[in-house]
N, C-alpha and C positions, 0 to 999 in steps of 0.2 A: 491536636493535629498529629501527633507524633504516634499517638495509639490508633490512630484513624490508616495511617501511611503504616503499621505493624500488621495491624490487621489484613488491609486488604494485599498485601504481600502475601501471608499466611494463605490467604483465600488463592491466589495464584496458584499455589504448590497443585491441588487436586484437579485445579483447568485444566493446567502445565499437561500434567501428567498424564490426564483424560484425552487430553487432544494431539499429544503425541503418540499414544497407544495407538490409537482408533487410527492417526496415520502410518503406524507403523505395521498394523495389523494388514489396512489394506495393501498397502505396498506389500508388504511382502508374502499375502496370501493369495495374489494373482495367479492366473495359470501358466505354465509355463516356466520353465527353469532358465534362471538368468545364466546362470555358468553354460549352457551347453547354445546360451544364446553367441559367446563370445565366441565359438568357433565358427558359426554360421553357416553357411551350408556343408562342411564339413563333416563328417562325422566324429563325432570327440570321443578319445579316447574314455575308458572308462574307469582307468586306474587316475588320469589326471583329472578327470571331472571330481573325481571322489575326495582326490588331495585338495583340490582349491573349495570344494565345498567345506573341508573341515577347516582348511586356512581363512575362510571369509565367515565362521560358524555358521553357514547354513545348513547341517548336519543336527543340529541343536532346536529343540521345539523353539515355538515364535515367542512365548514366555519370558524363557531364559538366553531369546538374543534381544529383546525387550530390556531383559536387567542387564547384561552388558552392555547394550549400546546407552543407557541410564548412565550406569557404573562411569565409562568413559568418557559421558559429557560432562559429569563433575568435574570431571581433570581434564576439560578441553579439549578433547579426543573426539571427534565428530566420526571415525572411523574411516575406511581406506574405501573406494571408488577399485572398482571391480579393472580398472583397467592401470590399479598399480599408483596410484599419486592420493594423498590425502587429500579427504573430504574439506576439511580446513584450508586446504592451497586453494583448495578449487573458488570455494567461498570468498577465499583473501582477494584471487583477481575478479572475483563478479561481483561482491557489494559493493565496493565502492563507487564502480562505474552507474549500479541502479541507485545507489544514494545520490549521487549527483543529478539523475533524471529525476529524481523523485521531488529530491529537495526544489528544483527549478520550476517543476509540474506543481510543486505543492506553492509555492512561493508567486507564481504568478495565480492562481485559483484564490488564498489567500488576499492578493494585494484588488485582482482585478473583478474577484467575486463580491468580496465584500462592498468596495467601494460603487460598485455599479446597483448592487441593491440596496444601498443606503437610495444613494440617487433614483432609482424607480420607486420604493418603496415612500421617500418623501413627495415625490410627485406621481402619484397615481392615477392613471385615467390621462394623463399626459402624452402625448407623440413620443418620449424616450421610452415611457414607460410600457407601452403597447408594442414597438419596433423589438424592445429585449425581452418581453414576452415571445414572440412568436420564434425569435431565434433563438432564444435558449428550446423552447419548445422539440426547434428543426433538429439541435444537435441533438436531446435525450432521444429522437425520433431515428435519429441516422447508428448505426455500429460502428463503433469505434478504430474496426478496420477500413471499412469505406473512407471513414474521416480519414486516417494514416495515409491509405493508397492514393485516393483523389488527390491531399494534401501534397503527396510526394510526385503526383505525376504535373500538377500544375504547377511546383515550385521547382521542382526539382529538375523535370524532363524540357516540359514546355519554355517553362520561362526562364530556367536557369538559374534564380536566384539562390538557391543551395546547392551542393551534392547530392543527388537519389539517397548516399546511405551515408553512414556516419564514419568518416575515414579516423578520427583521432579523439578515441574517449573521453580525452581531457579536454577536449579545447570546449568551453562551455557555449560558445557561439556556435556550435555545428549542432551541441544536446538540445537547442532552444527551440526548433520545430516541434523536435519528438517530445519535449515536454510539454509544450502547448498542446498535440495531440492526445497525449496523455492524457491532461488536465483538462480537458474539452468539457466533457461528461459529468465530471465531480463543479466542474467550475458551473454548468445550467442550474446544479442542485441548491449550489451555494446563491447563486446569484435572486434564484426565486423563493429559496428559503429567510434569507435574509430582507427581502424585500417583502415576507408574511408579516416577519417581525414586526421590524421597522413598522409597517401599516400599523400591526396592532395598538403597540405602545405608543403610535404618535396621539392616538384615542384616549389613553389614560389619565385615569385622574394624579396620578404623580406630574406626568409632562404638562397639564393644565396649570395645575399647583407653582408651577417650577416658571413658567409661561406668566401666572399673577404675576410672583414676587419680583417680576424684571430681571431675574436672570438674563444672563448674555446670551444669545441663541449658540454662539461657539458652547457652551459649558451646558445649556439642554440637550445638545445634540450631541457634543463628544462623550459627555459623564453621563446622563442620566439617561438617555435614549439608547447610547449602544451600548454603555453595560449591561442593560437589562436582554437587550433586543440577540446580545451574540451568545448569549448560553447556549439556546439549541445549534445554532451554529459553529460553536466551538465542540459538542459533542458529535456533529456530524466530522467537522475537520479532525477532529483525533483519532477517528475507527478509520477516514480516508487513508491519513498517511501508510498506515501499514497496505491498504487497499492497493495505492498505486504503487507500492513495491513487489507486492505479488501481483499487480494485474499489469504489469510492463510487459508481458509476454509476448504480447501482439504489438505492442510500439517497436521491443524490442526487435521483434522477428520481421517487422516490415522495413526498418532505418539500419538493419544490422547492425545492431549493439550488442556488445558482447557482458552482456548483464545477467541478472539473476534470472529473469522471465528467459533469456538465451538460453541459459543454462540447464535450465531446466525442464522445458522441451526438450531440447537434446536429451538428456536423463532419461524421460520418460521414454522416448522413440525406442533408445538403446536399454533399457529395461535398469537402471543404474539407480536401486534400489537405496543403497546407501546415500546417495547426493541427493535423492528426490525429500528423503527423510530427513538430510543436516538442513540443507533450504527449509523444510518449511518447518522443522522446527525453531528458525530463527525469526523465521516470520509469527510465528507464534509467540515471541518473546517481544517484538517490535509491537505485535496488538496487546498486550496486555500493558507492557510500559505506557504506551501513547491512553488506554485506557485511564490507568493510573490519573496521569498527567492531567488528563482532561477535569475527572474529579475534585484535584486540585485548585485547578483552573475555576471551579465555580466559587471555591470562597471566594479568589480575588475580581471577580465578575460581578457578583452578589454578595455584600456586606451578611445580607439575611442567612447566608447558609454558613453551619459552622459545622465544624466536623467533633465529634467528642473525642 
């Protein structure tokens, strides 16, 4: 295990590096000059555009501001945000607020995806089973801003039951709309994915085998039916989580949370090259951990798979 967890470490370093290029290339091979964006209609000077362009190295081919924005995320340095405040502050006040959307969107998807596709998945052809068919169906069918806006104008406007937007970060009772919205999308996938499974293996000659011997149905159903049956669905759940931290954009922007997906719009609007690059290089680090993990995740799912 422990040369298996070496390895695919090592293997990161060339993704890492591959996929922050290729984002750093495009960011900042855009048309249009960010520096002479910050005076705006203005006309900027040309001795001060020429200072701040050597002050922020974009004077310097995209190569070697490639190796120093590298250079400085070894040492934490996520680089300075064109309008004077470090990349890292900006970071420090907008993860945590999308971990907590996330982890709530992931945590309810999790609790209420799985345990509904057990339940369709053991009674098929059934009235539950048909009814959460056609609704997970509606949601993959609908966009995930309709869901937001509708959501927010029937809860929010019409009937009162919440605030339109989200007035206090922290309070996890105000996140738990925009998390369910969130998790709308990823929760249809889970809930019919897991209800494939489940079908399949109930078919098995293990679960028959298991069914002879008088096993308790608690212990065919908890041990031998969903260890097997949640592998693909724990490899779907570990590429989501990083998913709904970078895909909060649109929950974020319609609930006004002031999160990563906030943030980051903003960035792009205002051309803030440097914060468009520290975001999603961390999100690049969120997908490949949660990758990791999921690997993991299958010896203790699956006895059969071992890692050398």
């Amino acid at each position: 295990m422990g040369r298996f967890v070496a390895r695919r470490l090592l293997q990161m370093i060339p993704v890492f590096i591959g996929t922050t290029l290729l984002i750093f290339l495009m960011v900042y091979s855009l048309p249009g000059d960010p520096i002479k964006s910050l005076f705006g209609p203005k006309a900027a000077d040309p001795a001060t555009v020429a200072r701040l362009r050597h002050e922020y190295g974009l004077d310097k081919s995209l190569l070697e501001q490639y190796w120093n924005y590298i250079s400085g995320l070894f040492q934490g340095d996520f680089g300075q945000s064109f309008t004077g405040r470090p990349v890292a502050d900006l970071m420090s006040e907008a993860f945590p607020v999308t971990i907590r959307l996330a982890l709530l969107a992931f945590g309810f998807e999790v609790i209420v995806g799985i345990a509904l596709g057990v339940l369709t998945g053991m009674r098929r052809g059934k009235f539950l089973d048909q009814f959460v068919l056609v609704l997970t169906l509606l949601v993959i069918s609908v966009p995930v801003f309709v869901i937001g806006y509708v959501t927010q104008f029937l809860l929010g406007l019409k009937w009162k039951v919440i605030t339109p937007t989200v007035q206090d970060s922290e309070n996890l009772g105000q996140l738990m709309i925009p998390a369910i919205v969130l998790a709308a999308l990823s929760l249809a996938y889970v809930i019919r994915l897991t209800r494939t499974t489940v079908g399949e293996n109930l078919r098995a000659d293990y679960i028959r085998t298991a069914v002879a011997k008088g096993l308790p149905r608690k212990r065919v159903v908890g041990v031998h039916l969903m260890r097997n049956s949640l592998i693909p669905v724990v490899t779907f759940l570990g590429t989501d989580l990083g998913l709904l931290m970078g895909g909060a954009i649109v929950t974020e922007g319609i609930f006004n949370i002031q999160g990563v997906g906030f943030t980051l719009f903003k960035a792009i609007q205002t051309s803030e090259g440097p914060t468009v690059v520290g975001i999603v290089t961390v999100l690049v680090l969120v997908y490949l951990l949660t990758s990791l993990l999921v690997d993991l995740l299958y010896a203790v799912l699956d006895p059969r798979i071992r890692y050398a």
